[in-house]
Structures are given as structure tokens and as C-alpha cells.
C-alpha positions as CSV (number, residue, x, y, z in Angstrom):
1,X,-123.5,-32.9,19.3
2,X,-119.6,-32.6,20.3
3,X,-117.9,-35.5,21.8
4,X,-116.0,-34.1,25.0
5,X,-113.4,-36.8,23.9
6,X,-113.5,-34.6,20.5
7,X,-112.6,-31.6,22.5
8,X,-109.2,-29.8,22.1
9,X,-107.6,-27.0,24.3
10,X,-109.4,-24.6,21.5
11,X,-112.7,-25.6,22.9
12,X,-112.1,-24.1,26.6
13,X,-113.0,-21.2,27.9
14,X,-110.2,-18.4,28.4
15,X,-110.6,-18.9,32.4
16,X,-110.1,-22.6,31.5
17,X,-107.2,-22.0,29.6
18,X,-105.6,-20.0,32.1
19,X,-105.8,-22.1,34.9
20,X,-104.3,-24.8,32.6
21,X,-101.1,-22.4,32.5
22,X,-101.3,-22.1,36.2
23,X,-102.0,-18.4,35.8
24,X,-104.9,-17.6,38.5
25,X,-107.2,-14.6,36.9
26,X,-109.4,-13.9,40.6
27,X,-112.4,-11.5,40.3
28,X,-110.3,-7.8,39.9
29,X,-111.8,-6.6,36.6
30,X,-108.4,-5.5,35.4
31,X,-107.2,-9.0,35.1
32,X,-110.6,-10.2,33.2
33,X,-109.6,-7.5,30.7
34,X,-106.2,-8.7,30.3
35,X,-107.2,-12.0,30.4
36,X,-110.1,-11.1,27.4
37,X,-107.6,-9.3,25.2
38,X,-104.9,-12.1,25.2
39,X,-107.1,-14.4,24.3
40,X,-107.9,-12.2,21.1
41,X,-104.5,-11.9,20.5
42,X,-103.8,-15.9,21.1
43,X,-106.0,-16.4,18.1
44,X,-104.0,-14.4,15.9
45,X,-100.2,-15.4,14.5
46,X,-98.6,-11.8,15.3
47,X,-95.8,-10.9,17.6
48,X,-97.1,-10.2,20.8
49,X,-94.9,-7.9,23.6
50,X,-95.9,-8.9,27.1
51,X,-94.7,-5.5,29.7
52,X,-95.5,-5.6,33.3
53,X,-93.2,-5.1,36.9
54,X,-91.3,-8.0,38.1
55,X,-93.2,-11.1,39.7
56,X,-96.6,-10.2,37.6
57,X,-96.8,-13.8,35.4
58,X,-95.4,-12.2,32.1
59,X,-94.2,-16.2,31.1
60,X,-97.5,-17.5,32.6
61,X,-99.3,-14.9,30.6
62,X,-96.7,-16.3,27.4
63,X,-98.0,-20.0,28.0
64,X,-101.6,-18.8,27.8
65,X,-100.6,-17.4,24.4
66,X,-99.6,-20.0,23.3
67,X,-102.0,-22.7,25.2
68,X,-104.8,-20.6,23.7
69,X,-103.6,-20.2,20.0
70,X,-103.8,-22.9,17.0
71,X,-99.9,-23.6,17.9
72,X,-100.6,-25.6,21.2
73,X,-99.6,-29.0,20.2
74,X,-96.4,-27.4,19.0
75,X,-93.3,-26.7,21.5
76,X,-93.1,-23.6,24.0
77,X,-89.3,-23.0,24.2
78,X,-88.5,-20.2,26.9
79,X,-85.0,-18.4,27.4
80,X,-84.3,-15.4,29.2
81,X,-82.0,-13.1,27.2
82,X,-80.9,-10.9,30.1
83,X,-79.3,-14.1,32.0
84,X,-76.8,-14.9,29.4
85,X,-73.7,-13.7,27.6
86,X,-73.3,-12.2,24.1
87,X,-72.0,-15.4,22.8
88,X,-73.6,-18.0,24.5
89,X,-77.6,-16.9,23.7
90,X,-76.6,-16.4,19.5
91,X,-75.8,-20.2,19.9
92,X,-78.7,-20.9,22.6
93,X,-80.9,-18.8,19.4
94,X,-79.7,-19.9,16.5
95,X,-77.6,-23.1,17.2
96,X,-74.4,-23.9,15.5
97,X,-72.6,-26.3,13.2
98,X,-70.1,-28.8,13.7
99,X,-66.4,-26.8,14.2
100,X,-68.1,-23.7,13.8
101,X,-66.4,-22.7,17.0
102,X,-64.2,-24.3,19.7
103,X,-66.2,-26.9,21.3
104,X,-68.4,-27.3,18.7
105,X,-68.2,-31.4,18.5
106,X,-71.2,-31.7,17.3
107,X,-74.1,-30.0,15.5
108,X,-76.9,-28.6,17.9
109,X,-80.1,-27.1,17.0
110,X,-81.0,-24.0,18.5
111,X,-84.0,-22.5,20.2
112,X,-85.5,-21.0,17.1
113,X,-85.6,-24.7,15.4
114,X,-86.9,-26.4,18.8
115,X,-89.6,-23.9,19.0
116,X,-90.6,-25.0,15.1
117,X,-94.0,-24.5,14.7
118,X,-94.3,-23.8,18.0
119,X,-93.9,-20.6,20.1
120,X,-90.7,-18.9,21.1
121,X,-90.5,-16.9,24.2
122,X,-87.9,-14.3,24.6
123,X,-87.9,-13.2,28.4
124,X,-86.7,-9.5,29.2
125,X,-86.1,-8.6,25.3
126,X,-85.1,-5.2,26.5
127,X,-81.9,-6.7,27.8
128,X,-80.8,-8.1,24.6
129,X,-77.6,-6.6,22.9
130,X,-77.4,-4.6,20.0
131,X,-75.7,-7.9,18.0
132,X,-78.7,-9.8,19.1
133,X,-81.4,-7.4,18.2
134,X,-80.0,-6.8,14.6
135,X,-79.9,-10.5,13.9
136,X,-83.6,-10.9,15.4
137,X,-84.7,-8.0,13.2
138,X,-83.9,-9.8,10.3
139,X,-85.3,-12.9,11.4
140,X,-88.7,-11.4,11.5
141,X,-88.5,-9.5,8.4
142,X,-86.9,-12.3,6.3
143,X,-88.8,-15.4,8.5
144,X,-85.0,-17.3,7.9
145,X,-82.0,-17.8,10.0
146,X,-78.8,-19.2,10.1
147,X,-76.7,-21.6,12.3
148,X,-73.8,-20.3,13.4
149,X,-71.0,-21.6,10.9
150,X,-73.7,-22.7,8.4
151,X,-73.9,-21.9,4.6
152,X,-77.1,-22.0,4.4
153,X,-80.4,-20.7,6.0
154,X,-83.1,-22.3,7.8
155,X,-87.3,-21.2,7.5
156,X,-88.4,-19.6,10.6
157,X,-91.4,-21.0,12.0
158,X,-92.2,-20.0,15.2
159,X,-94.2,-17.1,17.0
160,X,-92.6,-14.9,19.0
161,X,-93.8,-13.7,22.1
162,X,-91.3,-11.2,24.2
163,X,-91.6,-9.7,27.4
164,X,-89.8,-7.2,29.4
165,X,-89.6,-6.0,32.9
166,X,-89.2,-2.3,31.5
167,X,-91.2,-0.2,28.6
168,X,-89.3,-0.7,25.5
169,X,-90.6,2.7,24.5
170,X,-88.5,3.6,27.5
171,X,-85.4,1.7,26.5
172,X,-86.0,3.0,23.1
173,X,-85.9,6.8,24.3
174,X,-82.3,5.9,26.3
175,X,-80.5,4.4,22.8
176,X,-80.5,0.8,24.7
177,X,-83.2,-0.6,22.0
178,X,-83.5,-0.4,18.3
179,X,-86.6,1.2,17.5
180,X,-87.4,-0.6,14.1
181,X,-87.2,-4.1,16.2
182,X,-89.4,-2.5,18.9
183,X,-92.2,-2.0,16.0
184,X,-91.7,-5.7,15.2
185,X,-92.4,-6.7,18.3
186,X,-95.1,-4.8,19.8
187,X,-97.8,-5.8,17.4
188,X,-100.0,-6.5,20.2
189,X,-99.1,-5.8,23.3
190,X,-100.2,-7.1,26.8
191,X,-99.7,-4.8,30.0
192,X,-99.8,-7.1,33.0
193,X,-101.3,-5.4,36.1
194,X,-99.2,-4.7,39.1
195,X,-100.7,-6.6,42.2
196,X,-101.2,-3.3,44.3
197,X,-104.3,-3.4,41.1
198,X,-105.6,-6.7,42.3
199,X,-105.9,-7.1,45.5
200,X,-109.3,-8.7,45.9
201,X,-107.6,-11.5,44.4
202,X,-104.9,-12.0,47.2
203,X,-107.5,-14.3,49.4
204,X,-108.1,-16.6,46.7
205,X,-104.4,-16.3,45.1
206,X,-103.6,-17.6,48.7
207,X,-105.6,-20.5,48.6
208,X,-104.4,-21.1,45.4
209,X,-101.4,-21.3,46.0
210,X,-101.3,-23.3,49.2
211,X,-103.0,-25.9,47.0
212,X,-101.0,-25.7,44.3
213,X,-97.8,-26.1,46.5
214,X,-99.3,-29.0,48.8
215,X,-99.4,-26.7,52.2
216,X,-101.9,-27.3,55.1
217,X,-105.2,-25.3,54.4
218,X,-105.3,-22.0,55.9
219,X,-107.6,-19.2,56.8
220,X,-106.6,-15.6,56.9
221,X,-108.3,-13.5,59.9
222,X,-109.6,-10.2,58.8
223,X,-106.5,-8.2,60.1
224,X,-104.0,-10.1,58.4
225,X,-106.0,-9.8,54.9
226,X,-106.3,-6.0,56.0
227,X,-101.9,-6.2,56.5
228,X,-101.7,-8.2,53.0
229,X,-104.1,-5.3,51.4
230,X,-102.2,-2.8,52.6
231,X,-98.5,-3.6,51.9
232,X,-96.9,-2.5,48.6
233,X,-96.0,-5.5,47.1
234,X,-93.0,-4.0,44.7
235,X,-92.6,-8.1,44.2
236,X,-96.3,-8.9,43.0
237,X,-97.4,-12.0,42.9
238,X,-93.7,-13.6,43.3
239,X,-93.1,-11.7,46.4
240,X,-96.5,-12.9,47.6
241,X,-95.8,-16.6,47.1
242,X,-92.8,-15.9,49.1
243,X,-94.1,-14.2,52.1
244,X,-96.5,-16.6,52.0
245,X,-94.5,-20.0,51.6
246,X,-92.4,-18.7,54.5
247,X,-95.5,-17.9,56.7
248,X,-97.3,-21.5,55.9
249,X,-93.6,-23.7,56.5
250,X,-92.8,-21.6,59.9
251,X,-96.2,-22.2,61.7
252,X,-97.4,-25.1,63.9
253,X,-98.8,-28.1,61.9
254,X,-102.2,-27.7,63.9
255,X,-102.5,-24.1,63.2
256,X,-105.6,-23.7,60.7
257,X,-105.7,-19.8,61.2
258,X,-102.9,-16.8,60.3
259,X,-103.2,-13.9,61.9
260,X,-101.7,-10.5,61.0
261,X,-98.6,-11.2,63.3
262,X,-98.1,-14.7,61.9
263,X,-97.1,-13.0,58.4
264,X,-93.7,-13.7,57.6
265,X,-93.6,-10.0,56.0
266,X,-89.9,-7.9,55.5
267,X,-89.2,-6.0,58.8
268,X,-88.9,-2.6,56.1
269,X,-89.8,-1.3,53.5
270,X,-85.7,-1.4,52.5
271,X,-85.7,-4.8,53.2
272,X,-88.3,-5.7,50.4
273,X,-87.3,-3.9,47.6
274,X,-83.9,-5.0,48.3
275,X,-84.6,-8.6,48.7
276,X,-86.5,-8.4,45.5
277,X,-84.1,-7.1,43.5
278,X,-81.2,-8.5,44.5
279,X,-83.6,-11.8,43.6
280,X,-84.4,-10.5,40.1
281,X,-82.2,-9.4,37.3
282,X,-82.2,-5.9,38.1
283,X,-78.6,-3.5,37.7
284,X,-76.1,-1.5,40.4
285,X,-78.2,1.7,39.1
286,X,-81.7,-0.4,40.2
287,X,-80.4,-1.3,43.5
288,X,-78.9,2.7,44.6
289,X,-82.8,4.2,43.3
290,X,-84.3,1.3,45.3
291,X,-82.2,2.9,48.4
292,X,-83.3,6.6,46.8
293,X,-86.9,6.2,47.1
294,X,-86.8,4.6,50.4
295,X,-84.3,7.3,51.7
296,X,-87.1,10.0,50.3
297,X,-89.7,7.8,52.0
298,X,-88.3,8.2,55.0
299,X,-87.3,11.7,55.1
300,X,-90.9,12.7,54.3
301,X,-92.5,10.7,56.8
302,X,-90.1,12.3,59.5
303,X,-91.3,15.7,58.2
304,X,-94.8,14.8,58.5
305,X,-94.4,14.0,61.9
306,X,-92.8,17.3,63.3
307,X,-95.3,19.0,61.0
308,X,-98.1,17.3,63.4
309,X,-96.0,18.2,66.4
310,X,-95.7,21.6,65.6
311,X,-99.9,22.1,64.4
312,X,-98.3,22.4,60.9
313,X,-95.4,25.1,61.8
314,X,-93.2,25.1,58.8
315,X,-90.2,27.3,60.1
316,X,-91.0,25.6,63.7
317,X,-90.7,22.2,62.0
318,X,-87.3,22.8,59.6
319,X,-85.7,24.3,62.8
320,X,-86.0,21.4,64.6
321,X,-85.3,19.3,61.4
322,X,-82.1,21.3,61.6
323,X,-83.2,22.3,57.7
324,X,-83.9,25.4,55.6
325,X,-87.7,26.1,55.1
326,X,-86.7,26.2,51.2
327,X,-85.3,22.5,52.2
328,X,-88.4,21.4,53.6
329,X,-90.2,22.5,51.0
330,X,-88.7,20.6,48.5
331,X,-88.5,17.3,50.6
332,X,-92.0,17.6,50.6
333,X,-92.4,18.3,46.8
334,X,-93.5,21.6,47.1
335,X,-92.4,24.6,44.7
């Protein structure tokens, strides 16, 4: 009979593990299948690419890898290779030698040595430069690096897990990402689901939450569970923590119930995706199709509602519109 003072990480369950990490896995089947396949994949020493839309847990779902795997006594060393220049993430990566460059007082050890034995985490891969992905290419193929300014190269012992905000098939297809290094790293690959794909889970991600972050216990009436349900949530989780963070510090200390109107939700649609990406790590060209699809949004709904008005009067409607019927037609995705 096992001890339970004999009992290691490797002895809990998946769900176990998980909640270790902080990452809350609800009811939704989607996330049980997630949940079940990473833990297959923890087991194993392969590269493992983590995709999924902003705010879904894609470094939570990298410390369950690594919580789960034989490596969890070993270092987790995270950087985010969008959020730095060139220069700075090859030493961050690879460390560098005494006088190898200006500044250089001193001999530093870089990630890939912290992470020894351990498991590095490369956030938003897709971002990485050309300079950075040749040199991590042949990391993985020769399991050896150098410090910057050094003769002489070091064993590579870490596990790599990535993860990216957008497909590197995608990135691959517009010449932004080397597909040989792509193969490398997409051994096994985990999709995280989107939270417009879990929302059974938002009571309990609630209460989780308010626990986790010390806040009053709450209960959510039916019609502001309904309001949660039925707003997009281009943020996931992360813009869920926030609505909900700002709904729970704004209300009265004696309030033990949130209604619909006590959500502290973005006045538009606009507003949101705006917020969110001007929060996140996202480009000038992300930003103008943010205002795009909203612009689109809000032509079509203004089309549906003269199309009501006018019992679903097509030249009726685009005359009033002050559009061409051919116009219309394509507003509304027609051929």
C-alpha cells in the first residue's frame, strides 16, 4: 500500500494537476478532451505547440505540461518572444560571455541553461524573427547551443513547449515562419478552445476566480448568467477575469447578488475588441480589421432592420439605405 507521503505530482489525477497550475477545466466536454490529450502528451519528451485565441490559458496549459511530465522537479522558464527586440531575446535565449558585447561585465546564463532539465516555454513563437528561428532550428536538430561570444557549445536539455496566438500553418503560408522549424515544433499540438466553446463553465470559472483573487462571494441571477452566455468574449477567459474583477470591486460590500445590470461589460462591441487588443500584443493591421469587422457588423444589422421595416423589400430597403440593390446585396453576403 502507497504512502500518500510517497506520493509525487505523477500520482494525481489530470484534474488534480490542472488545478495545481491554476488552470480551471469546468464540465464543457471540449476542455476534458484537451485536458485528456495534454496529459498524453505531458508524458512524452517531444516538442509540443500550444495554438489558441488570446486570453485562452496557452501558458497555464504550458505549466500543466510540464507539472504533469517526469521534468516537474526541474525549472519552468517562460519568455515571450513577441515582447522583445532582436538583440535582447538571443541573449535572454542563449546568454552571453564576458565582453562578448558592450555591457557585457559579466558572464550570464541564458534561458535555455536556466530551463536545464527543465521545460522551456517560448510564448507567441510565431512572432520570432527569422535570425531567431534559424538559430532555434538548430538547437533542436543538434540538442547544443552557444553563448553569445563563446567558443564552445553547451548540451541542450530542456523541452520545449511553444505557443502562439496565430496558426503557424498560417504564418507559414504568408513567408513570416520557416516551415522546417514549424515541423519541429508541432510534434503534438494542443488547440485551446475559445470561451464562446465553454460557456457552462463561466458560473464556476466565476467562483473560481473570486476565490482565487480573495473577492466577496457572489451569486449570479439567471439574467446576468443569460448576458455573460450571450456576449462574445473575443478576450476569453482574460477578458472574463476583467469584466469580472471590475464588476466585484465596483459593487457595495453587502451586495451578495449581481444582476445583469451590475456587469461591468464594454458599452460596444468596438469597445471590446479594442480594449483587448490594444491590451495584447496584437499589430496596426489587427487593430484597422478589428474596426473592419465591427464596421461590417454594424452595416448589416442596419440592413436588417429596414429589411423588417419594409416586410423584406430589397429595392424599398437600399433606397432608403441610399444604396444600390447590387450594394446591399453584397453587404449582406449575397452573390
Amino acid at each position: 500500500m502507497t504512502n500518500e507521503s510517497d506520493m509525487t505530482v505523477l500520482d494525481e489525477t489530470p484534474v488534480d494537476l490542472s488545478a495545481g497550475v491554476g488552470m480551471y477545466v469546468g464540465k464543457s466536454p471540449v476542455m476534458k478532451e484537451v485536458l485528456d490529450l495534454a496529459f498524453r502528451w505531458a508524458k512524452t519528451d517531444y516538442q509540443v505547440l500550444i495554438e489558441g485565441e488570446t486570453g485562452t490559458g496557452k501558458e497555464l496549459m504550458a505549466r500543466f505540461l510540464h507539472h504533469a511530465s517526469e521534468r516537474w522537479d526541474r525549472p519552468f522558464v517562460a519568455v515571450n518572444c513577441g515582447a522583445m527586440a532582436d538583440s535582447l531575446l538571443e541573449s535572454e535565449l542563449f546568454g552571453h560571455e564576458k565582453g562578448s558585447f558592450t555591457g557585457a561585465h559579466r558572464d550570464r546564463k541564458g534561458l535555455f541553461e536556466q530551463a536545464a532539465g527543465g521545460t522551456l516555454f517560448l510564448d507567441e513563437i510565431g512572432e520570432a524573427s527569422e535570425a531567431i528561428q534559424v538559430k532555434l532550428l538548430r538547437i533542436l536538430e543538434t540538442k547544443e547551443f552557444y553563448r553569445i561570444g563563446a567558443e564552445g557549445s553547451l548540451p541542450m536539455t530542456a523541452r520545449v513547449i511553444t505557443a502562439t496566438h496565430r496558426p503557424l500553418r498560417k504564418r507559414v503560408e504568408e513567408g513570416a515562419f520557416r516551415e522546417d522549424l514549424m515541423f519541429r515544433l508541432d510534434v503534438g499540438k494542443i488547440t485551446m478552445p475559445p470561451l464562446s466553446k465553454r460557456l457552462r463553465d463561466i458560473p464556476d470559472l466565476v467562483v473560481s476566480l473570486f476565490q482565487k483573487e480573495g473577492l466577496p462571494e457572489r451569486t449570479l441571477t439567471d439574467q446576468a448568467l443569460k448576458r455573460l452566455e450571450s456576449h462574445p468574449w473575443p478576450g476569453n477567459i482574460r477578458e472574463l477575469n476583467h469584466v469580472m474583477i471590475k464588476t466585484a470591486v465596483t459593487l457595495p460590500a453587502q451586495q451578495t447578488i449581481i444582476d445583469e445590470g451590475d456587469l461591468a461589460l464594454p458599452e460596444s462591441r468596438l469597445d471590446e475588441r479594442l480594449l483587448l487588443n490594444h491590451e495584447s500584443d496584437c499589430t496596426v493591421p489587427e487593430l484597422l480589421e478589428a474596426v473592419r469587422l465591427y464596421e461590417k457588423e454594424l452595416i448589416q444589422a442596419r440592413i436588417e432592420t429596414v429589411l423588417k421595416e419594409t416586410s423584406g423589400d430589397r429595392k424599398r430597403a437600399a433606397e432608403l439605405l441610399d444604396l444600390t440593390e447590387r450594394k446591399l446585396r453584397y453587404w449582406l453576403n449575397e452573390k
